[in-house]
N, CA, C and O atoms as CSV, one atom per row, in Angstrom:
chain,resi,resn,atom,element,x,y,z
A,1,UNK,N,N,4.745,-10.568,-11.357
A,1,UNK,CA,C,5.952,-10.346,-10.599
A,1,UNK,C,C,6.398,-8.894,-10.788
A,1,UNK,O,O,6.653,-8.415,-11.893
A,2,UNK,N,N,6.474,-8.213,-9.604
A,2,UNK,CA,C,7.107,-6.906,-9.666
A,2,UNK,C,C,8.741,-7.091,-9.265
A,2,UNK,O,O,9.313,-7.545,-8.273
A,3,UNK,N,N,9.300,-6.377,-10.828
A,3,UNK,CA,C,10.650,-6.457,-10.708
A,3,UNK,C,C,10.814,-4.374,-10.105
A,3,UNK,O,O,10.102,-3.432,-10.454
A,4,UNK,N,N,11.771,-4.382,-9.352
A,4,UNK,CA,C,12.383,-2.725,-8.764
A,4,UNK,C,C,13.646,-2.577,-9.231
A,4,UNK,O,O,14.474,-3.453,-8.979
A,5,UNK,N,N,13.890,-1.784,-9.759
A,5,UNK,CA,C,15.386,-1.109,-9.781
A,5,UNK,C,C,15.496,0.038,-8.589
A,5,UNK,O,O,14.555,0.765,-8.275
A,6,UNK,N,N,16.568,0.065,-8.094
A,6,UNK,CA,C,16.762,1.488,-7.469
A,6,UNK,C,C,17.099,2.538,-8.356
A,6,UNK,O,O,16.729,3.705,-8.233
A,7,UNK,N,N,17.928,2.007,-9.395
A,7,UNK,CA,C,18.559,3.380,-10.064
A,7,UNK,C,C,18.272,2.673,-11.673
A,7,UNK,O,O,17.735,1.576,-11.829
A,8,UNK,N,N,18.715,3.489,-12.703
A,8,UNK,CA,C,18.764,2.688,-14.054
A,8,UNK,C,C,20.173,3.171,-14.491
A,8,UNK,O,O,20.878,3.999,-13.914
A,9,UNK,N,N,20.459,2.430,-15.718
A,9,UNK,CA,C,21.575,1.947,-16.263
A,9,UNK,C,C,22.725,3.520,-16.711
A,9,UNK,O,O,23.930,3.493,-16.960
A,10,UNK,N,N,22.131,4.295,-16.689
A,10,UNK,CA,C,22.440,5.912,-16.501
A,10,UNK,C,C,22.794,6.513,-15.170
A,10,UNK,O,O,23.067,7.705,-15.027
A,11,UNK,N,N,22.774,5.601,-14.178
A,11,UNK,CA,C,22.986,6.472,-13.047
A,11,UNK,C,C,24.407,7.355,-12.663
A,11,UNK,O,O,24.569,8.197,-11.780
A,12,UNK,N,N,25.695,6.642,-14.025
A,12,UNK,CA,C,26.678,6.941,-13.567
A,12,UNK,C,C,27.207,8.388,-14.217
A,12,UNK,O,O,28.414,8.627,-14.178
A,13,UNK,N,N,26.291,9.340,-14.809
A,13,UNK,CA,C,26.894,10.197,-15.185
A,13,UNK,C,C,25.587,11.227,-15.030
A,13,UNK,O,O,24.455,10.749,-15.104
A,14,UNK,N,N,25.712,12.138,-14.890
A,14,UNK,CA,C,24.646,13.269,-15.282
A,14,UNK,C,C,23.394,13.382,-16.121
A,14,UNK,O,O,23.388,12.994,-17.289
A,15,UNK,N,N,22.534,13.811,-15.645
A,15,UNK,CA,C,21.098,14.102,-16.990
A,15,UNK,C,C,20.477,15.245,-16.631
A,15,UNK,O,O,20.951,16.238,-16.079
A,16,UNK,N,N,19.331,15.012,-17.007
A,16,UNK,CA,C,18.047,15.622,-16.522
A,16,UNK,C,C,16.795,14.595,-16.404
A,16,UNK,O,O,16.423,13.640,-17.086
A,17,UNK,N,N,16.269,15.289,-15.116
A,17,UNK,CA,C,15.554,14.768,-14.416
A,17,UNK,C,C,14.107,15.162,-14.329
A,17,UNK,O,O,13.943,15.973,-13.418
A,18,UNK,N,N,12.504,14.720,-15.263
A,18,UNK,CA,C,11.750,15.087,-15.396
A,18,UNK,C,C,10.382,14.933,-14.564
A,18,UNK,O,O,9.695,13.915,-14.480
A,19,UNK,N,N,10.245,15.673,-14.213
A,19,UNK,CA,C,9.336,14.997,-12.849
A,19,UNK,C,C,7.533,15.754,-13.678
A,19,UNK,O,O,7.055,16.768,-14.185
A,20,UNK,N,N,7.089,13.874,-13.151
A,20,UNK,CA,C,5.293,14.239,-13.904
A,20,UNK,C,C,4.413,13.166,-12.987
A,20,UNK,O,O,4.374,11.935,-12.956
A,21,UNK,N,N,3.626,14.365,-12.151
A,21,UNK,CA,C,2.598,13.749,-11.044
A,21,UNK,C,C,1.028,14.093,-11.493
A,21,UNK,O,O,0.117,13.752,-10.740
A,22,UNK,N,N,0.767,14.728,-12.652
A,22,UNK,CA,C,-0.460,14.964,-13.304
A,22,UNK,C,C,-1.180,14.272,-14.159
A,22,UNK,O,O,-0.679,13.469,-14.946
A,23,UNK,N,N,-2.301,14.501,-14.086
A,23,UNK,CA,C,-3.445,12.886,-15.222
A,23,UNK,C,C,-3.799,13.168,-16.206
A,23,UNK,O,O,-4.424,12.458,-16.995
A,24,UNK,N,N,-3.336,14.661,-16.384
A,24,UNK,CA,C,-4.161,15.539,-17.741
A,24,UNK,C,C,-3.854,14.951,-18.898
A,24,UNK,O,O,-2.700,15.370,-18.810
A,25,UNK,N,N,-3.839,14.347,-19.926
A,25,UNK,CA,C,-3.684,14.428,-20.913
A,25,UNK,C,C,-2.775,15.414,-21.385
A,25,UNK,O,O,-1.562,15.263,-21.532
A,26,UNK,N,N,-3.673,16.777,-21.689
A,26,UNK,CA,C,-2.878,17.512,-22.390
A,26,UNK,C,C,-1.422,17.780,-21.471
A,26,UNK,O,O,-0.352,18.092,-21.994
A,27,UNK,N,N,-1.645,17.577,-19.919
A,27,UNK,CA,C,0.252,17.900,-19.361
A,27,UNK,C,C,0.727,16.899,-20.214
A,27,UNK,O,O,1.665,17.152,-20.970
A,28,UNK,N,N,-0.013,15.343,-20.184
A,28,UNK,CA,C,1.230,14.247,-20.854
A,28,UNK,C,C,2.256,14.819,-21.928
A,28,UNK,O,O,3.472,14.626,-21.917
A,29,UNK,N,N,1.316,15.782,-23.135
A,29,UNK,CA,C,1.679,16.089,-24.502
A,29,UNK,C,C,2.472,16.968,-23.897
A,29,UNK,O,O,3.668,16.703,-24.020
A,30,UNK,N,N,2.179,18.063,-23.195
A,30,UNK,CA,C,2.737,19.083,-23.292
A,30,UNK,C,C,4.585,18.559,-22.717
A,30,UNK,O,O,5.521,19.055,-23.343
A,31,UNK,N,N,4.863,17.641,-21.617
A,31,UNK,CA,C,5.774,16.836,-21.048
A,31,UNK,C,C,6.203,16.257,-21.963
A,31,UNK,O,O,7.414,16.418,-22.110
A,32,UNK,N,N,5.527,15.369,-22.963
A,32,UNK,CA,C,6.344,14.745,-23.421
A,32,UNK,C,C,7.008,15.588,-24.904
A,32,UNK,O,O,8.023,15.241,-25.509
A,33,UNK,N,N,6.332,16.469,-25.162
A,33,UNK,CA,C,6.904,17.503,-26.547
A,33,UNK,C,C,8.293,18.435,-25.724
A,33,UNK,O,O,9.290,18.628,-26.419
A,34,UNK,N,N,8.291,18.959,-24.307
A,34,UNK,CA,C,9.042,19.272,-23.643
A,34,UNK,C,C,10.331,17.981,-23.902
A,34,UNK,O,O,11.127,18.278,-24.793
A,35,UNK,N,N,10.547,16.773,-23.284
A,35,UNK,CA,C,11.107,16.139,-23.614
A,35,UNK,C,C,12.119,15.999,-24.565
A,35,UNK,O,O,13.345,15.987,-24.449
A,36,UNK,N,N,11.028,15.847,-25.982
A,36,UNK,CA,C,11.689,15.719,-27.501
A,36,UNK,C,C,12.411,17.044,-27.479
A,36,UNK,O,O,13.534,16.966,-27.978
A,37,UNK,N,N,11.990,18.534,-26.925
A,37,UNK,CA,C,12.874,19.361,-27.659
A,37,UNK,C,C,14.097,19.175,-26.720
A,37,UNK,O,O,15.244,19.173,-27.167
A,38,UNK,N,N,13.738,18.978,-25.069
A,38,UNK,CA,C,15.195,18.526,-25.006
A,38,UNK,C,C,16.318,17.349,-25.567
A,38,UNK,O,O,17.495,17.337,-25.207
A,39,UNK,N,N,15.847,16.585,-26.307
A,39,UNK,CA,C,16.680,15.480,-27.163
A,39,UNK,C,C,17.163,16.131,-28.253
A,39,UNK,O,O,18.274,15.777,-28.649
A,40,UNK,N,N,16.388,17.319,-29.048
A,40,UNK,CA,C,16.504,17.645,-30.139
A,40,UNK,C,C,17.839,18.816,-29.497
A,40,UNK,O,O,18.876,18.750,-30.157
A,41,UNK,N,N,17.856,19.751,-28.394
A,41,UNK,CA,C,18.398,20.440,-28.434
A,41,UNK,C,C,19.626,20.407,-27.643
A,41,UNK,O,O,20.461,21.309,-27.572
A,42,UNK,N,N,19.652,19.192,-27.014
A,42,UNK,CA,C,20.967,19.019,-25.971
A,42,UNK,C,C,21.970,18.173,-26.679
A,42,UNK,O,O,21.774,17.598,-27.750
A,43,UNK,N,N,22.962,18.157,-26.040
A,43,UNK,CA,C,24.361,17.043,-26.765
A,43,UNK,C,C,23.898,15.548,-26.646
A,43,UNK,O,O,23.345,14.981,-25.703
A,44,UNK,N,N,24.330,15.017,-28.025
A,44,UNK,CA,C,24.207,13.452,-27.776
A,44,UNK,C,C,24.700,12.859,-26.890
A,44,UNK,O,O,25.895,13.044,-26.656
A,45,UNK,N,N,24.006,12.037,-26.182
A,45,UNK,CA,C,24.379,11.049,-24.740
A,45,UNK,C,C,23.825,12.019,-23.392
A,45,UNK,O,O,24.130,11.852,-22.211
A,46,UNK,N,N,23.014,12.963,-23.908
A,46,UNK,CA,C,22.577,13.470,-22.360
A,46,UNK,C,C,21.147,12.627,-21.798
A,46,UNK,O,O,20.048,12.592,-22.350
A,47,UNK,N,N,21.569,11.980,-20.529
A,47,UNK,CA,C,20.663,10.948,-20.190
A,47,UNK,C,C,19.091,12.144,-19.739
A,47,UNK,O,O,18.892,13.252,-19.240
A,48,UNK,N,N,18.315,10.995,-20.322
A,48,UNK,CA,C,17.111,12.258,-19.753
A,48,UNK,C,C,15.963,10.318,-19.159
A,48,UNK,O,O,15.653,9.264,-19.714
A,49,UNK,N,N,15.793,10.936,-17.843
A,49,UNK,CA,C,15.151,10.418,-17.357
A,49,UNK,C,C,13.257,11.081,-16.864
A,49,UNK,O,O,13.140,12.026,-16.083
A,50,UNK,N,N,12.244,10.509,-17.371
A,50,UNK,CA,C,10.791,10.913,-16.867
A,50,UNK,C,C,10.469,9.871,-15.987
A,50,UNK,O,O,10.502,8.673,-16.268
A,51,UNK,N,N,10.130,10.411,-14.822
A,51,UNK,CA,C,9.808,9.778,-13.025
A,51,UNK,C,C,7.917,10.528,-13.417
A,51,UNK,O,O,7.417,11.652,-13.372
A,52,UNK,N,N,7.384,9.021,-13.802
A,52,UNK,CA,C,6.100,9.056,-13.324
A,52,UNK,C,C,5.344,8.763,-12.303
A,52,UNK,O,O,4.906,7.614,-12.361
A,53,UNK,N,N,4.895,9.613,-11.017
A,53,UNK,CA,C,3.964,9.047,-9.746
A,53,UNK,C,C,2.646,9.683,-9.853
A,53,UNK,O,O,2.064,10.495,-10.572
A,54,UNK,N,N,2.422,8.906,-8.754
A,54,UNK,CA,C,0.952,9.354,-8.736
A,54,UNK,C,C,0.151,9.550,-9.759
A,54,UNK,O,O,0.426,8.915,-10.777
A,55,UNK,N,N,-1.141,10.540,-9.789
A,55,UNK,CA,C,-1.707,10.247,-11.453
A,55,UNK,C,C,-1.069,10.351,-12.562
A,55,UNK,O,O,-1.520,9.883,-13.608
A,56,UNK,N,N,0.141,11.022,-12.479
A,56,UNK,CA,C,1.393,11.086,-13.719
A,56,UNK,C,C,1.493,10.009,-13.930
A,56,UNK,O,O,2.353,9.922,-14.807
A,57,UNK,N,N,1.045,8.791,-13.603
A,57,UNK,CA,C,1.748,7.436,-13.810
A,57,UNK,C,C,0.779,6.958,-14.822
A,57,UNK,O,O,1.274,6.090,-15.541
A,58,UNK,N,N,-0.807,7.343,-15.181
A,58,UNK,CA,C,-1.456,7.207,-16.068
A,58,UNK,C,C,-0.887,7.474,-17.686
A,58,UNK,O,O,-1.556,7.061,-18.634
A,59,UNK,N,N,0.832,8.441,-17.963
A,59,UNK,CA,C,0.838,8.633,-19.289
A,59,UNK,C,C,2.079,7.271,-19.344
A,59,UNK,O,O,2.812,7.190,-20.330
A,60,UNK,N,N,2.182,6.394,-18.342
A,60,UNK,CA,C,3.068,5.202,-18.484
A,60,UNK,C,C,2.106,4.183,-18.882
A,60,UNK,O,O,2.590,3.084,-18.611
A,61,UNK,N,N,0.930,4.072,-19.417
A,61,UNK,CA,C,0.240,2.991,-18.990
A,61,UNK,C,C,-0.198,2.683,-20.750
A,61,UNK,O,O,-0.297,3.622,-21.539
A,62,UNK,N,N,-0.379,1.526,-21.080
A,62,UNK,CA,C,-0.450,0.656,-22.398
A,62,UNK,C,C,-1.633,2.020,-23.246
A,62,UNK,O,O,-1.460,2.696,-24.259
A,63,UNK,N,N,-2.551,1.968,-22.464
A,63,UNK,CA,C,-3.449,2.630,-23.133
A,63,UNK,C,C,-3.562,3.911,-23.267
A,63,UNK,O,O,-4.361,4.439,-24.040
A,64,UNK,N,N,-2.572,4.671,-22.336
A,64,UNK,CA,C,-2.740,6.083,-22.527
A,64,UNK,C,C,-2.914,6.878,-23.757
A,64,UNK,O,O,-2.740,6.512,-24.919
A,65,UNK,N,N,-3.240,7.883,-23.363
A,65,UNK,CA,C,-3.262,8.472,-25.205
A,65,UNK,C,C,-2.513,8.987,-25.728
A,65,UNK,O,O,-2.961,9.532,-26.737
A,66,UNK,N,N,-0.809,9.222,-25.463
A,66,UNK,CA,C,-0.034,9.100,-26.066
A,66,UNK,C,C,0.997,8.587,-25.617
A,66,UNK,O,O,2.007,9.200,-25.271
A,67,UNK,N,N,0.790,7.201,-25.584
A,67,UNK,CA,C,1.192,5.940,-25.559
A,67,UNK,C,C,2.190,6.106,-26.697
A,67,UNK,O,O,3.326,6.471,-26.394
A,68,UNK,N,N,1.922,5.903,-27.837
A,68,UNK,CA,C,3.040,6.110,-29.101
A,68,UNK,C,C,4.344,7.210,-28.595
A,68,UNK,O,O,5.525,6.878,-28.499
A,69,UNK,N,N,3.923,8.231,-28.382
A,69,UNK,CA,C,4.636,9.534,-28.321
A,69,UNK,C,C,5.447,8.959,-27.112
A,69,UNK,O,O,6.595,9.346,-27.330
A,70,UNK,N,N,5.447,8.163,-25.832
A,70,UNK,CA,C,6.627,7.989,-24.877
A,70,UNK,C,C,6.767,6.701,-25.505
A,70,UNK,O,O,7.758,6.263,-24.922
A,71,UNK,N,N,6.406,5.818,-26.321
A,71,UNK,CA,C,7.286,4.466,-26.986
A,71,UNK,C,C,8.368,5.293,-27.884
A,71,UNK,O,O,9.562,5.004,-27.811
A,72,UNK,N,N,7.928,6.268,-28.678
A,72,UNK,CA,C,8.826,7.163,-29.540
A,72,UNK,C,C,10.211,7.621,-28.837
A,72,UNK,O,O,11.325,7.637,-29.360
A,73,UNK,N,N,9.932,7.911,-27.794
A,73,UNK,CA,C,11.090,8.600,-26.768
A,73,UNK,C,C,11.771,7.810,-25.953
A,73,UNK,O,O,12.697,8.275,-25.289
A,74,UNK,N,N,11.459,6.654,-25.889
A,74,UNK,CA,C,12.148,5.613,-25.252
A,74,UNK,C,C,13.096,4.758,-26.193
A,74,UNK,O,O,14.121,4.140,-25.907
A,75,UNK,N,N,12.393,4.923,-27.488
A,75,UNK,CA,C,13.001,4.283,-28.442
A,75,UNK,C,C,14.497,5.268,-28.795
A,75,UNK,O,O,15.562,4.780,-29.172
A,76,UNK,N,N,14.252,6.633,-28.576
A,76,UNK,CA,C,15.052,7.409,-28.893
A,76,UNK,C,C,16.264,7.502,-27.559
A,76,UNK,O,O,17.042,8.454,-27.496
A,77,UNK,N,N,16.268,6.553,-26.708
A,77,UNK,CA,C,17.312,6.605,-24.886
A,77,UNK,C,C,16.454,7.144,-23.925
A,77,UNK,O,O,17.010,7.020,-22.834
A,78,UNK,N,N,15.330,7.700,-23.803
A,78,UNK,CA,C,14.708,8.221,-22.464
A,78,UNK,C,C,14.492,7.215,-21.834
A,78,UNK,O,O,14.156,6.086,-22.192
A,79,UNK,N,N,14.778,7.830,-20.468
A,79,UNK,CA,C,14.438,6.807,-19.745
A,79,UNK,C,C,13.359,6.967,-19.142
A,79,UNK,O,O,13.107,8.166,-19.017
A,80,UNK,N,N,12.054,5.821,-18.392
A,80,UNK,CA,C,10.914,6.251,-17.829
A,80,UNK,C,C,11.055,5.167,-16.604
A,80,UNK,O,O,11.300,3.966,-16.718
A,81,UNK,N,N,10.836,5.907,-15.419
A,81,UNK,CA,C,10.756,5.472,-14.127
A,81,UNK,C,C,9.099,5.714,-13.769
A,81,UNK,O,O,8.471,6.744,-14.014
A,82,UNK,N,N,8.656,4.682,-13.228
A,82,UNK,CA,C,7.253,4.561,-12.523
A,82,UNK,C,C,7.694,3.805,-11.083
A,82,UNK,O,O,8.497,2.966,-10.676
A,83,UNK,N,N,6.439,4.820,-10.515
A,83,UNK,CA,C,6.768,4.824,-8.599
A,83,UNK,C,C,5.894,3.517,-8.670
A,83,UNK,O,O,4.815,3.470,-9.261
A,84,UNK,N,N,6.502,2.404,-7.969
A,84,UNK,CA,C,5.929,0.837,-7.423
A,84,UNK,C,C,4.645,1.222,-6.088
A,84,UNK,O,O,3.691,0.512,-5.773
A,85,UNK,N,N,5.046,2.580,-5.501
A,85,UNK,CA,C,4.250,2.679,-4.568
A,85,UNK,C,C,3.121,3.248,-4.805
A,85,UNK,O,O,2.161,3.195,-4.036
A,86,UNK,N,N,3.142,3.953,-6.098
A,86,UNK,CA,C,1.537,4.558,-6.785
A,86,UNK,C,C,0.997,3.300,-7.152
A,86,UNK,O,O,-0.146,3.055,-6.764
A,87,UNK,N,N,1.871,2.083,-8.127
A,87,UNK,CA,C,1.538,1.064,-8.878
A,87,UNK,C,C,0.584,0.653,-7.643
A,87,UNK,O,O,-0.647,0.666,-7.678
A,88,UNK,N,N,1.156,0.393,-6.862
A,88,UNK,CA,C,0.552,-0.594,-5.765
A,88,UNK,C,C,-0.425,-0.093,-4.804
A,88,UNK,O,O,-1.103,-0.852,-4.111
A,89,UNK,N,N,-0.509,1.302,-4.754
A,89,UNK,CA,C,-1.787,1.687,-4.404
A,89,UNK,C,C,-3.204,1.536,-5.651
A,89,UNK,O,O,-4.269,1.165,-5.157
A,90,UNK,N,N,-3.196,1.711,-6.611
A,90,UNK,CA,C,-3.502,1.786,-7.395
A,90,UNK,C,C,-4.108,0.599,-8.481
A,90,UNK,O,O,-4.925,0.665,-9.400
A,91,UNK,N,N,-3.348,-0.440,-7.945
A,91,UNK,CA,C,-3.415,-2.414,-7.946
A,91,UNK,C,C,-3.049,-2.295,-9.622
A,91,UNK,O,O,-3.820,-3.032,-10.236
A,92,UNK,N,N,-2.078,-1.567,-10.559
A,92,UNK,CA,C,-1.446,-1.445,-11.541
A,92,UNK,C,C,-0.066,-2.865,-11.207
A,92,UNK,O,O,0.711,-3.199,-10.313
A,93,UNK,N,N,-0.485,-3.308,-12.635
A,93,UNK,CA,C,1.012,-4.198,-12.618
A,93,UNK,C,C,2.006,-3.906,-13.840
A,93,UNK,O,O,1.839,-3.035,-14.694
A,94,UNK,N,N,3.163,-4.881,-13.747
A,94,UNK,CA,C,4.263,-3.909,-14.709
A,94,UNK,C,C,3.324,-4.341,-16.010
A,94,UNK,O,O,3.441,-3.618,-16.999
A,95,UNK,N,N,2.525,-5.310,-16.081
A,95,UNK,CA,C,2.181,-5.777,-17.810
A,95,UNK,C,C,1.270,-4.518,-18.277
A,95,UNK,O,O,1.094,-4.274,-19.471
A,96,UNK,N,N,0.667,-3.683,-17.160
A,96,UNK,CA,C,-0.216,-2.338,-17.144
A,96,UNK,C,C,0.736,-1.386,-18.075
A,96,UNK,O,O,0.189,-0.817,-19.020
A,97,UNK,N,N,1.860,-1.224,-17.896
A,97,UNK,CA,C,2.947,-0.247,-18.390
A,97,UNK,C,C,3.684,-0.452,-19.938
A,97,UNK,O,O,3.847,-1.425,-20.674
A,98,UNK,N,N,3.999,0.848,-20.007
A,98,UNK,CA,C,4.246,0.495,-21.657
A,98,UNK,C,C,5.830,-0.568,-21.692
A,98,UNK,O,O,6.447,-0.548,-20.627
A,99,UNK,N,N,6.372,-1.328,-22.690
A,99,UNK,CA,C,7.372,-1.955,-22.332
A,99,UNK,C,C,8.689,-1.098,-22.646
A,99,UNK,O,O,8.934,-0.326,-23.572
A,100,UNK,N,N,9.369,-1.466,-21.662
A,100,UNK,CA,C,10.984,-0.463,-21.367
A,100,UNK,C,C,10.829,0.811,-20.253
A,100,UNK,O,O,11.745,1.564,-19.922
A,101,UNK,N,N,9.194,0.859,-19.682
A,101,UNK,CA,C,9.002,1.450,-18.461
A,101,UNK,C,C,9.606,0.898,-17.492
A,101,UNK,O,O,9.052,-0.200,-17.452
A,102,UNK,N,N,10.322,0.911,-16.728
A,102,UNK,CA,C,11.124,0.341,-14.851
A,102,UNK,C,C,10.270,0.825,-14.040
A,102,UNK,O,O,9.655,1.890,-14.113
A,103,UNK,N,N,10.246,0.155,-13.389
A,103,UNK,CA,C,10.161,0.410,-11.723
A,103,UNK,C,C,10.614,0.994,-10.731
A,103,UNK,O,O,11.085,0.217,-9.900
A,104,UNK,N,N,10.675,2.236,-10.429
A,104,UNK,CA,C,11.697,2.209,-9.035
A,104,UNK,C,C,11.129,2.152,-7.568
A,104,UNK,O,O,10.457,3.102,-7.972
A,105,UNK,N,N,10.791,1.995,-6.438
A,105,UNK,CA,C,10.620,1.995,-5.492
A,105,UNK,C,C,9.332,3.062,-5.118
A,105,UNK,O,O,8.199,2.723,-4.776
A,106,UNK,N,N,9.868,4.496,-5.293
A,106,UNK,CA,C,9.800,5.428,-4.695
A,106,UNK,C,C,10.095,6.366,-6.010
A,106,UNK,O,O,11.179,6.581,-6.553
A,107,UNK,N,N,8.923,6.807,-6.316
A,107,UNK,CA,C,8.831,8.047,-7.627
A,107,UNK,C,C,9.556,9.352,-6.628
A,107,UNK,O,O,10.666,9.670,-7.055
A,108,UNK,N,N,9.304,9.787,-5.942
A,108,UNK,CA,C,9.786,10.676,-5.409
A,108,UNK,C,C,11.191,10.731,-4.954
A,108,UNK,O,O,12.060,11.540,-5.279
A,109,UNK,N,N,11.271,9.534,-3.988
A,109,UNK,CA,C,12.876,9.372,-3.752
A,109,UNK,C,C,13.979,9.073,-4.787
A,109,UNK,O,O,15.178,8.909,-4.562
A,110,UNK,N,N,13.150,9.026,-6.290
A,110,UNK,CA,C,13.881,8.707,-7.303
A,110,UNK,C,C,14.547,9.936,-7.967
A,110,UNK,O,O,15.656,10.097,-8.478
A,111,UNK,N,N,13.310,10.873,-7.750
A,111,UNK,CA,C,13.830,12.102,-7.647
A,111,UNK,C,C,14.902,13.009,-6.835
A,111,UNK,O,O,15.387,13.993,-7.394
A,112,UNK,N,N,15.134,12.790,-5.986
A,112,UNK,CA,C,16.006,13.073,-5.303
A,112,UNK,C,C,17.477,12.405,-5.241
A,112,UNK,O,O,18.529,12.936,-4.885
A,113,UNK,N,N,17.254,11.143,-5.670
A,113,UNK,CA,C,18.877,10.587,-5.714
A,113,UNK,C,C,19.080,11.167,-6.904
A,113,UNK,O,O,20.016,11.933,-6.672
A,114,UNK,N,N,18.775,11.291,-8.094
A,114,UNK,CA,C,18.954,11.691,-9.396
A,114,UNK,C,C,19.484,12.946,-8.835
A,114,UNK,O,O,20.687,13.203,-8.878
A,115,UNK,N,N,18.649,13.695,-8.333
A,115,UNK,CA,C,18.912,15.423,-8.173
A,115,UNK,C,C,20.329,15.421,-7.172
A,115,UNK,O,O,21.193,16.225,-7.522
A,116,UNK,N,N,20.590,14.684,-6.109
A,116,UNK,CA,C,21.730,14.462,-5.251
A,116,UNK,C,C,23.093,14.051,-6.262
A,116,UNK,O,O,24.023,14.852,-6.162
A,117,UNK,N,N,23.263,13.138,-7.019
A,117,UNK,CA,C,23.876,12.521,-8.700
A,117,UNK,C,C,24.364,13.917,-9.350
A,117,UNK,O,O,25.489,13.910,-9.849
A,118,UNK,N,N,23.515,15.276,-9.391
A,118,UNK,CA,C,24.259,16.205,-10.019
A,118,UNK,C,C,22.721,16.117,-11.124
A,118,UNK,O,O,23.044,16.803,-12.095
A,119,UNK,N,N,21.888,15.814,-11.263
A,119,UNK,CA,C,20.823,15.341,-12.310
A,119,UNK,C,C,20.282,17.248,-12.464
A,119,UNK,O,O,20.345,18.059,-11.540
A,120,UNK,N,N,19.827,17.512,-13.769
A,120,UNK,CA,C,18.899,18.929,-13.631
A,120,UNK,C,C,17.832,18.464,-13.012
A,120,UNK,O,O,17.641,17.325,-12.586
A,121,UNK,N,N,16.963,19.632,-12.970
A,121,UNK,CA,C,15.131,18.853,-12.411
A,121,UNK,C,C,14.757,19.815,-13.407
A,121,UNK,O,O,15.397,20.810,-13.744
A,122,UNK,N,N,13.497,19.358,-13.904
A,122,UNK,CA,C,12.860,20.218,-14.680
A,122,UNK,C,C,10.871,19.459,-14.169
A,122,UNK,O,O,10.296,18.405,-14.439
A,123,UNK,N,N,10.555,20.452,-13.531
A,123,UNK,CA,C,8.512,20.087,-13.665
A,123,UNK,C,C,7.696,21.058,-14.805
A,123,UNK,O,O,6.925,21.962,-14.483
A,124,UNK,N,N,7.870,20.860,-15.535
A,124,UNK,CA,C,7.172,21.316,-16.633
A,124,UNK,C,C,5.860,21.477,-16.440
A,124,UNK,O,O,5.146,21.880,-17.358
């Protein structure tokens, strides 16, 4: 069963908004160490959301190779959005994804309501 959110539980105040459409490995690390220093260096409660599509959606997935490193950051409030429309090209289901990954519709259009919200963008 594919569950969708349009938005997540952060939508009502400001963040930053991380956008990752690449399969590399090393982008994952390099994205997700980007990430941590923004947790490490911004005010507590700044929502930080990562919108994975397309092959970016490979560093959401159980087995990726640093799989630990976005359970770490989720554990810490990040939030991680995966596009349903890569999932589903792709024949990925949510049990494919690490757990506390969402769904949204539209990786891209997720991007844009965030960015419309007042959200930063950052493509690292």
């Amino acid at each position: 069963m594919l569950v969708l959110m349009t938005t997540s539980d952060k939508s009502t105040s400001s963040g930053v908004v991380v956008h990752l459409d690449e399969a590399e490995p090393d982008k994952h690390a390099s994205v997700l160490r980007n990430i941590g220093n923004l947790l490490d260096a911004l005010d507590d409660g700044t929502h930080i959301e990562l919108v994975v599509h397309g092959p970016g959606l490979t560093a959401a997935l159980t087995d990726a190779p640093h799989a630990a490193r976005l359970r770490e950051l989720l554990s810490r409030g990040v939030s991680v959005a995966a596009c349903a429309n890569t999932m589903r090209e792709k024949k990925i289901s949510v049990d494919g994804l690490i757990d506390g990954v969402h769904v949204v519709p539209s990786g891209v259009a997720e991007l844009v309501r965030r960015q419309r919200e007042g959200w930063a963008y950052i493509r690292p």
